[in-house]
C-alpha positions in Angstrom: 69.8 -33.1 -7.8 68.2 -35.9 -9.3 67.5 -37.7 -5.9 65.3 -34.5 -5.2 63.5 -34.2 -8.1 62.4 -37.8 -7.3 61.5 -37.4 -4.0 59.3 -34.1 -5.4 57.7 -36.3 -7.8 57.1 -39.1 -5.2 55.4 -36.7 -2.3 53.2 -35.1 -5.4 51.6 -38.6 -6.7 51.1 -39.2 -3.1 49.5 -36.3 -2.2 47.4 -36.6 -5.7 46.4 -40.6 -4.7 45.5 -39.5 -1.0 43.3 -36.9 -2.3 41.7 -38.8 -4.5 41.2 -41.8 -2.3 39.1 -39.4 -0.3 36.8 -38.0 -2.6 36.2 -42.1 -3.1 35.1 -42.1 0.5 33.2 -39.2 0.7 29.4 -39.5 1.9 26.6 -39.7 -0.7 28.1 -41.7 -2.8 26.8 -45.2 -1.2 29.7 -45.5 0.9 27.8 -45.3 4.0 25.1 -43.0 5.5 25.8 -39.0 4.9 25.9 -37.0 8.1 23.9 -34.6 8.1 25.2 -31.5 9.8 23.2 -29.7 12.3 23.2 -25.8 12.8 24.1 -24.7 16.0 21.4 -22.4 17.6 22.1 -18.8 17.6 21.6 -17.0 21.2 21.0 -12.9 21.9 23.1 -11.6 24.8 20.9 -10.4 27.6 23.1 -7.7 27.9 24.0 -6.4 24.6 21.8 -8.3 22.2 24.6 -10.2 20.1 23.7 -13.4 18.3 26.3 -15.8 19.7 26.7 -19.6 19.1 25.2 -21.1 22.1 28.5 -23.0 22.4 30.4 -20.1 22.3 28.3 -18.5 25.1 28.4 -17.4 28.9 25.4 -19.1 31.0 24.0 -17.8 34.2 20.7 -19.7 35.0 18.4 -18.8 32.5 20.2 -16.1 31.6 22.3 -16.2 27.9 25.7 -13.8 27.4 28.1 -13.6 25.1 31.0 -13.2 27.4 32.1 -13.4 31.0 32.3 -9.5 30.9 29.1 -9.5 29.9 27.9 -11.6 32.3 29.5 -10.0 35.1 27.9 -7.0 33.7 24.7 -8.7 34.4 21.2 -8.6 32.0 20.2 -5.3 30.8 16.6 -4.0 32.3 14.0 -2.7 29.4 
């Protein structure tokens, strides 16, 4: 029982060094140059309208959907 509780206490102060070794590295704090995080361009469907990640999207030529059903579908006409 006591072998346990050591190895509880042992993973914990790990854990709690790790974490804090982290926030030590973490950028802005002239460590190195922060990254700066760039937000991924939003995209309507041509067929339904959606906003979609344009990662997350279907291309066909110039054409933008939000899924391969969608895209089989094909562009909606106005």
């Amino acid at each position: 029982m006591r072998n346990l509780l050591l190895f509880i206490l042992v993973v914990i102060v790990v854990w709690w060094a790790r974490r804090a070794l982290q926030k030590l590295r973490a950028p802005g704090r002239g460590n190195g140059p922060a990254r700066e995080q760039v937000p991924e361009r939003m995209l309507a469907c041509d067929h339904c309208g959606v906003l979609v990640p344009e990662s997350e999207g279907v291309r066909e030529g110039d054409a933008f959907f939000c899924s391969e059903a969608h895209r089989q579908l094909g562009a909606r006409r106005p």
